[in-house]
N, CA, C and O of each residue as an XYZ file, in Angstrom:
572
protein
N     -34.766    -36.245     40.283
C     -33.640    -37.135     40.585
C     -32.704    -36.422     41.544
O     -32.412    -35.247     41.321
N     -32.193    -37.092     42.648
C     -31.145    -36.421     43.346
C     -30.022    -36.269     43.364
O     -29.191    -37.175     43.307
N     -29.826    -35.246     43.436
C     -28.086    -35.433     43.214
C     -27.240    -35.849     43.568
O     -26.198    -36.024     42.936
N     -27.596    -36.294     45.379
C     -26.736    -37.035     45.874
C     -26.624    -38.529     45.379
O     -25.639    -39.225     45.626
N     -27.991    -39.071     44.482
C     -27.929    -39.882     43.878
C     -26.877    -40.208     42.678
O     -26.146    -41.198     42.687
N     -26.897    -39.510     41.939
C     -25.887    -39.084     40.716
C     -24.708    -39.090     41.330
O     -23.941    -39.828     40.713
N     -24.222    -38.615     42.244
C     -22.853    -38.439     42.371
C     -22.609    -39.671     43.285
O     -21.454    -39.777     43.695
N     -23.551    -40.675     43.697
C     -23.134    -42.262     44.495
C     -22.489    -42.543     42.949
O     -21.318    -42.605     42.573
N     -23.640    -42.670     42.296
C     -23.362    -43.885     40.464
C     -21.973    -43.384     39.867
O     -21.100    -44.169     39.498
N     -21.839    -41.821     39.801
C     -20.904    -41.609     39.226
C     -19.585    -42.104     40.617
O     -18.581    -42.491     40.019
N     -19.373    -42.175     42.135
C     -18.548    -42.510     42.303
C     -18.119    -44.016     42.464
O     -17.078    -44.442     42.965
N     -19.418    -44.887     41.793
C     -19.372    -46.330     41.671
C     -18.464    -46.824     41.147
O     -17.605    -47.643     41.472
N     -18.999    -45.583     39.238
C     -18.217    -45.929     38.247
C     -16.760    -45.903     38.327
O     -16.111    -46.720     37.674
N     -16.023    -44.785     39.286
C     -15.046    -44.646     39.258
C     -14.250    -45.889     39.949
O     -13.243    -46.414     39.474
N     -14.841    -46.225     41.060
C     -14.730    -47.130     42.168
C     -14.347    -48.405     41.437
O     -13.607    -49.237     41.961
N     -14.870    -48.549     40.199
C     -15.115    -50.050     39.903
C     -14.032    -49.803     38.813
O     -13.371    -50.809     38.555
N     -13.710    -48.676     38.118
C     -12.478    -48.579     37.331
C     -11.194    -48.378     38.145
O     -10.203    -48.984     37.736
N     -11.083    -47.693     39.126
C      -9.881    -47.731     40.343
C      -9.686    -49.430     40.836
O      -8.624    -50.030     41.003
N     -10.848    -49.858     40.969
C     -10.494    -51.731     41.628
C     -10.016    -52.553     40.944
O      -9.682    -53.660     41.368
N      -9.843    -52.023     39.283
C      -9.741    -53.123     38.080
C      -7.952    -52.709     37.719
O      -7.144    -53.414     37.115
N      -7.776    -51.584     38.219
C      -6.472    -50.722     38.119
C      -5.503    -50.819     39.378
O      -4.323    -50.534     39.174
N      -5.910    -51.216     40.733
C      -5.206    -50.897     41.719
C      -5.111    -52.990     42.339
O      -5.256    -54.082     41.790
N      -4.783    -52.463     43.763
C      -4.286    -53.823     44.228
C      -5.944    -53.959     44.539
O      -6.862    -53.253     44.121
N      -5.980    -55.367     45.607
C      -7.395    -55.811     45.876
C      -7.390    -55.304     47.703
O      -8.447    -55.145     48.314
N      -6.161    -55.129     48.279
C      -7.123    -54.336     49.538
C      -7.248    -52.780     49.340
O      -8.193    -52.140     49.802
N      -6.142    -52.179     48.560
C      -6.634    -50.674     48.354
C      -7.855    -50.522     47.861
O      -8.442    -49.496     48.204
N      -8.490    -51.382     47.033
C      -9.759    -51.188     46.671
C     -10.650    -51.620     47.686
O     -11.490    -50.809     48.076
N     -10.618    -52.699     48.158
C     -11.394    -52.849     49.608
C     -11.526    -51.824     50.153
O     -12.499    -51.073     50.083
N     -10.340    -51.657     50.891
C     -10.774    -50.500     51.795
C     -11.489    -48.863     51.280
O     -11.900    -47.987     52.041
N     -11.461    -48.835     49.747
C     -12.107    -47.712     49.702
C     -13.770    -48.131     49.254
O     -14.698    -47.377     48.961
N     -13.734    -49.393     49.320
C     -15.443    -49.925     48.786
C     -15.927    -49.831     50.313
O     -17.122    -49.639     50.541
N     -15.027    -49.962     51.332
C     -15.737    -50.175     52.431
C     -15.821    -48.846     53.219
O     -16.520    -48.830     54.232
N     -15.027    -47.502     52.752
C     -15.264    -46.417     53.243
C     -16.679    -45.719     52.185
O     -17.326    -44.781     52.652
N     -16.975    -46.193     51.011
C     -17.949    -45.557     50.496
C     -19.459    -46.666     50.890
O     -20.566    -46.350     50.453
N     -19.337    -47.431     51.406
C     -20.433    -48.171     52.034
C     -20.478    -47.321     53.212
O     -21.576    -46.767     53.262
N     -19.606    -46.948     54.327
C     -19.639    -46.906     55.211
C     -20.765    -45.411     55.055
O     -21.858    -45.141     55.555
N     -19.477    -44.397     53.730
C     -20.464    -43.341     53.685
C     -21.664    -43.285     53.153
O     -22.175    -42.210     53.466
N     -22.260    -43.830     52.595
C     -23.754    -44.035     52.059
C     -24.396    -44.610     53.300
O     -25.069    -43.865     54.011
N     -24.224    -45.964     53.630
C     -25.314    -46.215     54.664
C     -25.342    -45.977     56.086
O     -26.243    -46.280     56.868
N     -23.923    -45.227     56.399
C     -23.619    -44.603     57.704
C     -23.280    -46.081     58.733
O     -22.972    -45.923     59.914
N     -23.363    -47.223     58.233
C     -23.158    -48.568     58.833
C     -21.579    -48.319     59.459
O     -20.801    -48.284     58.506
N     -20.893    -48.143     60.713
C     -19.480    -47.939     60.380
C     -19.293    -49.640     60.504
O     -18.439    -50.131     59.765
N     -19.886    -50.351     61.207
C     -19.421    -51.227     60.999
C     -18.971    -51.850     59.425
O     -18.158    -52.770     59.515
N     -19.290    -51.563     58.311
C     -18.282    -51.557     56.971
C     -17.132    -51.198     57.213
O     -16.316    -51.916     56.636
N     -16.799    -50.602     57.662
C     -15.514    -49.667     57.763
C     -14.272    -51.167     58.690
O     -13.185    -51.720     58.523
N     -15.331    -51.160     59.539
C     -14.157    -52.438     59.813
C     -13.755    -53.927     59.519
O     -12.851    -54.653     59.933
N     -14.968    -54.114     58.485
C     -14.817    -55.620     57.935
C     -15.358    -56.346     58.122
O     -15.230    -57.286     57.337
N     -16.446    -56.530     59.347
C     -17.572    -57.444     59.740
C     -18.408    -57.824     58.465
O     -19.328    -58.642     58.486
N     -17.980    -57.128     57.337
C     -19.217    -57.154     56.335
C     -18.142    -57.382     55.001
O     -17.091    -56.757     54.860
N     -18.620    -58.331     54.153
C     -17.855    -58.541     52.658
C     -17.669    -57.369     52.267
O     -18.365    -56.535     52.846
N     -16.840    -56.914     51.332
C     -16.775    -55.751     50.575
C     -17.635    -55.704     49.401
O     -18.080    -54.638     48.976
N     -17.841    -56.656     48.951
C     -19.200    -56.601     47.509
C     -20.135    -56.670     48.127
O     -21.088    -56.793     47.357
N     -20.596    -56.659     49.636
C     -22.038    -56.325     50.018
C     -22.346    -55.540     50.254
O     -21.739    -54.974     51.162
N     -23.654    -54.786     49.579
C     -24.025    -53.537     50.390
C     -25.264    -53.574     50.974
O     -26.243    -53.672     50.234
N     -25.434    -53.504     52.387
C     -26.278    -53.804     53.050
C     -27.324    -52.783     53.087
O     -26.710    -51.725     52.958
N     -28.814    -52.477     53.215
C     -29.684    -51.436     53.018
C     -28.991    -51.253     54.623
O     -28.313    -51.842     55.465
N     -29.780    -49.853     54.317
C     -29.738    -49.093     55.450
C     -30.694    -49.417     56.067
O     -31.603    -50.111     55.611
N     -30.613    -48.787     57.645
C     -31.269    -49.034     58.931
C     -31.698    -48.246     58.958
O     -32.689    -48.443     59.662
N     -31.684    -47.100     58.584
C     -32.257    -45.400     58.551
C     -33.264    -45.114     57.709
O     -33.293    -45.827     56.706
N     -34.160    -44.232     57.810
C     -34.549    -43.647     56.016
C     -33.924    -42.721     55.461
O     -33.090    -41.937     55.916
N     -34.295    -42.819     54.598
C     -33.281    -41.845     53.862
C     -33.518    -40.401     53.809
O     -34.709    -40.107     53.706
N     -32.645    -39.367     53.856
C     -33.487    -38.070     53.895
C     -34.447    -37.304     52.929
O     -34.889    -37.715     51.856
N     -34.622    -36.376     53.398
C     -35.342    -36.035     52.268
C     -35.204    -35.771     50.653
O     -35.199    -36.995     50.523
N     -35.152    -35.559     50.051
C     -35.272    -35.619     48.583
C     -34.291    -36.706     47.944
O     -34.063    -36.588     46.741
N     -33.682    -37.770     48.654
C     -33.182    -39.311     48.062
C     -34.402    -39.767     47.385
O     -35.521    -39.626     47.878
N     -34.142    -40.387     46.104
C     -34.582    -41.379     45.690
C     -34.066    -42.633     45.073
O     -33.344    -42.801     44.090
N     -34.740    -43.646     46.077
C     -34.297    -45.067     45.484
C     -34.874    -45.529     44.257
O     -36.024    -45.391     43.841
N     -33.589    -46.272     43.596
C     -34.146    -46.953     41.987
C     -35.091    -47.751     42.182
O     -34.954    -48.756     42.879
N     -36.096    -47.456     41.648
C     -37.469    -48.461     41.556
C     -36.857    -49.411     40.008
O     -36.097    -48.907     39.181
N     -37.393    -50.788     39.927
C     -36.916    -52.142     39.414
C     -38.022    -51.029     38.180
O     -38.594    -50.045     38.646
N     -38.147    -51.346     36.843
C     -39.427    -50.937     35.982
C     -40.788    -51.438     36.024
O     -41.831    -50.880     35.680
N     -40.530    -52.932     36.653
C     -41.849    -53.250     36.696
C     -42.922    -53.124     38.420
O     -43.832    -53.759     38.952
N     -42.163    -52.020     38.696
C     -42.155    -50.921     39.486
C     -43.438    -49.783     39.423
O     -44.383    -49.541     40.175
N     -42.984    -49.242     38.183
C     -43.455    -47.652     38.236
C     -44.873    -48.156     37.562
O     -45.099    -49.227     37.000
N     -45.747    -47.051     37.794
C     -47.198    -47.088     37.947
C     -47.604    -46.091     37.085
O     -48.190    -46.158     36.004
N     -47.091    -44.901     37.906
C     -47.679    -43.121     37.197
C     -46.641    -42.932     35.994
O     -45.535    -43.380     35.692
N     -47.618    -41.994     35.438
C     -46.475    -41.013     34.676
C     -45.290    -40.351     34.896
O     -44.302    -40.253     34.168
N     -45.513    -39.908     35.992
C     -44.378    -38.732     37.002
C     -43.114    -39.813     37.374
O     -41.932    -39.576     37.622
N     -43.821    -41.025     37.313
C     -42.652    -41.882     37.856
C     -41.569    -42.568     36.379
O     -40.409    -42.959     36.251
N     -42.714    -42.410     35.541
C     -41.968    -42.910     34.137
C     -41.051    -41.928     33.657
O     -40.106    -42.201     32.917
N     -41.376    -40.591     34.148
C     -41.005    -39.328     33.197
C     -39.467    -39.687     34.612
O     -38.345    -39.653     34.107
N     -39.495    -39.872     35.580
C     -38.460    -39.416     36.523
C     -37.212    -40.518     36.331
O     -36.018    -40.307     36.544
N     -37.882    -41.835     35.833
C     -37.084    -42.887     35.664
C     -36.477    -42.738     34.015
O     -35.524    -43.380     33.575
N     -37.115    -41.943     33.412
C     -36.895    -41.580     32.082
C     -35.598    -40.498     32.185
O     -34.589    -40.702     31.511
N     -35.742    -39.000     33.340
C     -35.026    -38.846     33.561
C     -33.483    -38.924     33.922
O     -32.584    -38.292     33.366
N     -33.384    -39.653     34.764
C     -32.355    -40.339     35.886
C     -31.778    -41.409     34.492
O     -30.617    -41.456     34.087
N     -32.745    -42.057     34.045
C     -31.434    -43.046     32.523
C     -30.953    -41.715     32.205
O     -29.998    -41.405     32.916
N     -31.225    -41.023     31.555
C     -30.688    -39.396     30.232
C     -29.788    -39.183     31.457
O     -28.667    -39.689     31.408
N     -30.125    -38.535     32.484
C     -28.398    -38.251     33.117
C     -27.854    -39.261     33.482
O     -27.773    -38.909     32.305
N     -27.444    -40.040     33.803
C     -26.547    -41.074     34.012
C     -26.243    -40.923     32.464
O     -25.502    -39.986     32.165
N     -26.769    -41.807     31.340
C     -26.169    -41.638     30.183
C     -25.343    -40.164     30.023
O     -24.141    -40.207     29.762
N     -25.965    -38.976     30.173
C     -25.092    -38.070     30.069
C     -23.905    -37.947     30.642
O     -22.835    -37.908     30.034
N     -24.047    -37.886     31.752
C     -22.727    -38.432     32.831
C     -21.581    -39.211     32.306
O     -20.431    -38.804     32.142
N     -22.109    -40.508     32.040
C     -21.367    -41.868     31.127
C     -20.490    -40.850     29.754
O     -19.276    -40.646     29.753
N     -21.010    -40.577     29.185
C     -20.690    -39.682     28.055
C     -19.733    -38.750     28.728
O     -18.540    -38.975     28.936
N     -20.106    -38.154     28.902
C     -19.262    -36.794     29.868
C     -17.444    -37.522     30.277
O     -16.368    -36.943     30.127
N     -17.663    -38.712     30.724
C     -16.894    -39.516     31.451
C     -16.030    -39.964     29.809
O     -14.999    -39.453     29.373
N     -16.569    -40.668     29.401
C     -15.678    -41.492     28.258
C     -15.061    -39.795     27.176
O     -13.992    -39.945     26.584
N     -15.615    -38.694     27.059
C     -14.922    -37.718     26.223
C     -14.207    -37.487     27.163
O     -13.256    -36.905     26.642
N     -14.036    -37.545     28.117
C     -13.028    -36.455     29.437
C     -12.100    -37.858     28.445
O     -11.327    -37.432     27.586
N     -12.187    -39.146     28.568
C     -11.009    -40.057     28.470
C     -10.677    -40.274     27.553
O      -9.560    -40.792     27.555
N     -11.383    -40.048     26.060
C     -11.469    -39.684     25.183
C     -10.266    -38.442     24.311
O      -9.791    -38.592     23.185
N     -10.042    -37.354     25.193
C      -9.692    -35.963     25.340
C      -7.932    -36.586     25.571
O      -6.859    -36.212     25.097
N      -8.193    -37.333     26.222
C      -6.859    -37.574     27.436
C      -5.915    -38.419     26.402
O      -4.720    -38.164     26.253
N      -6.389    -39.130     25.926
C      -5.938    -40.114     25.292
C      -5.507    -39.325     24.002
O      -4.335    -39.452     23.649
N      -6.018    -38.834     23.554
C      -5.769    -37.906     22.145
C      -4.779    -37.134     22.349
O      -3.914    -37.222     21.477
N      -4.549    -36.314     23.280
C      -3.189    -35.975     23.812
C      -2.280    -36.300     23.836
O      -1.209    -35.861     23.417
N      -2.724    -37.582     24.610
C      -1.160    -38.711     25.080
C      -0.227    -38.586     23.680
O       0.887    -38.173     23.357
N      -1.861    -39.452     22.823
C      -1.672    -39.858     21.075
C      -0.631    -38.380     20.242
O       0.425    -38.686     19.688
N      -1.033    -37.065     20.262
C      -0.475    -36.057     19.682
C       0.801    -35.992     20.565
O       1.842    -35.853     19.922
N       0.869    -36.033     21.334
C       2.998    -35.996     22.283
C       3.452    -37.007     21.847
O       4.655    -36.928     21.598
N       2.959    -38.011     21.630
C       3.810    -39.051     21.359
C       4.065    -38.707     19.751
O       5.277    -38.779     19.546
N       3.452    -38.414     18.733
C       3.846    -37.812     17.370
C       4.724    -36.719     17.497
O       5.787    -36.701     16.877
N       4.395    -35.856     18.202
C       5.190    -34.690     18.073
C       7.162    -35.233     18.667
O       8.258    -34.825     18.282
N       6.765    -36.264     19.694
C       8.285    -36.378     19.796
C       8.678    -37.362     18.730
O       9.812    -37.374     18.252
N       7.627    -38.268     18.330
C       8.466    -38.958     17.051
C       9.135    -37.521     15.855
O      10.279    -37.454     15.404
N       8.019    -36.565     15.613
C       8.569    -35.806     14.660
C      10.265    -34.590     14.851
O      11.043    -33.933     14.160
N      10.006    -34.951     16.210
C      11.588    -34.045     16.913
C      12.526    -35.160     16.307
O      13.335    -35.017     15.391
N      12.235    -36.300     17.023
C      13.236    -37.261     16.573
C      13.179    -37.461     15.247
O      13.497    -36.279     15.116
N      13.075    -37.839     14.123
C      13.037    -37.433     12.649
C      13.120    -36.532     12.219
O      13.361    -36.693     11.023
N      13.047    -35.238     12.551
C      14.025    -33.751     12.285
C      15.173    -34.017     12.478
O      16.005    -33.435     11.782
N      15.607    -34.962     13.463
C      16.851    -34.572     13.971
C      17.872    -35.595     13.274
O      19.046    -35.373     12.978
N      17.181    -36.690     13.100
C      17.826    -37.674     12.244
C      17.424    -37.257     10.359
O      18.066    -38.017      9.634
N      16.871    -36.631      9.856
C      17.127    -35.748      8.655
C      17.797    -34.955      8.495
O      18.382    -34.880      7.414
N      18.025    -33.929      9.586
C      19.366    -33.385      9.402
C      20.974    -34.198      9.403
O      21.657    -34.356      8.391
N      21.186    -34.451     10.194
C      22.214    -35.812     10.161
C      22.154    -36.453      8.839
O      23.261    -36.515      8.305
N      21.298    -36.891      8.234
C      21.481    -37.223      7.224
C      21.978    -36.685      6.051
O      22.888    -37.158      5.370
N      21.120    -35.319      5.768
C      21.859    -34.307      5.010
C      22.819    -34.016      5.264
O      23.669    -34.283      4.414
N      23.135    -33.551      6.106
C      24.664    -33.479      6.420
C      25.855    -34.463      6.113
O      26.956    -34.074      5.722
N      25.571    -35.573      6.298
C      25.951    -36.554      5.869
C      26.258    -36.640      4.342
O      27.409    -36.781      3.931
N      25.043    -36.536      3.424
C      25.269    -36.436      2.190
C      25.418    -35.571      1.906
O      24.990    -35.540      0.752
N      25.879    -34.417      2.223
C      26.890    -33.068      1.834
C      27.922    -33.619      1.894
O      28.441    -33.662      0.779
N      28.761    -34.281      2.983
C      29.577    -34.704      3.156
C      30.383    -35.431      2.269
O      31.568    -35.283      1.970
N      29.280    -36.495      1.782
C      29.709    -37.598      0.335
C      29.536    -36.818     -0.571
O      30.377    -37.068     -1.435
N      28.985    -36.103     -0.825
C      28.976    -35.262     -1.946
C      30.138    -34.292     -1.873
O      30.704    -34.287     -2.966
N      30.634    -33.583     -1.129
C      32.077    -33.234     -1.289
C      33.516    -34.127     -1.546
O      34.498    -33.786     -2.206
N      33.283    -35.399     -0.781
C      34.093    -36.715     -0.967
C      34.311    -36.534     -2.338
O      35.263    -36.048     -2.948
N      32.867    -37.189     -2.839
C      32.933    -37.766     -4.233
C      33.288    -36.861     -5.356
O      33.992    -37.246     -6.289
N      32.649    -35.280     -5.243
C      33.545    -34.683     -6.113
C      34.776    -34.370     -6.042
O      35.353    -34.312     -7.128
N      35.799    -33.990     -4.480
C      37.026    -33.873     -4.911
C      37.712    -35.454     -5.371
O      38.942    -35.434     -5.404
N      37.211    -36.495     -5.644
C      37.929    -37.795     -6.005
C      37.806    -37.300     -7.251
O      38.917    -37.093     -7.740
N      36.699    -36.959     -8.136
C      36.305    -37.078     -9.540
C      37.089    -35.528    -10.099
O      37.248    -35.384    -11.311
N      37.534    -34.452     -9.153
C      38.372    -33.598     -9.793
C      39.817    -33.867    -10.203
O      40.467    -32.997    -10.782
């Protein structure tokens, strides 16, 4: 599997979580600079072409690219074991991706406790203090 392959999918994934998060031409224009860089087409780059299209290339591809064969595709073994491959990393990848966000989030989750617990230190003291307070009241009334 190639790597330059792996790192298109993984910058798909990102691509398609940045477009769902941002405005609709900032995402354009970066769907149409990563078309442009994969199929070297510049015409992407300037708009002659939809942004959800990606047109094959005019070129071949260099050496050690490989394109996703459909399953009812593969023939050999070597090709089952490679397509067998390429799922396990991507899944790994995928994985890799959701603990990084996973990680992030758990963080956020522990700061946000830790300042609730500043703030409730700080309002327990106040309080005690407070009822020291009534508690001195109330006994010099009752002396």
């Amino acid at each position: 599997m190639s790597v330059l392959l792996l790192v298109i999918l993984h910058m798909l994934g990102s691509l398609e979580q940045f477009m769902l998060s941002s405005s609709r031409g900032a995402a354009e224009s970066c769907v149409q600079k990563l078309i442009m860089a994969v199929t070297g087409d510049e015409t992407a780059a300037t708009g002659d072409m939809p942004a959800y299209q990606i047109r094959t290339p005019t070129t071949t591809l260099p050496q050690g690219v490989v394109m996703a064969a459909s399953p009812g595709t593969l023939h050999s073994p070597q090709q089952m074991a490679e397509e067998a491959t390429r799922k396990r990393e991507l899944r790994l990848l995928k994985n890799r991706e959701a603990a990084k966000e996973c990680r992030r989030r758990k963080k956020e989750y522990i700061k946000c406790l830790e300042s609730r617990v500043a703030v409730l230190e700080v309002q327990n003291k106040k309080l005690i203090q407070e009822l020291e307070t009534l508690k001195d009241i109330c006994s010099s009334k009752t002396d």
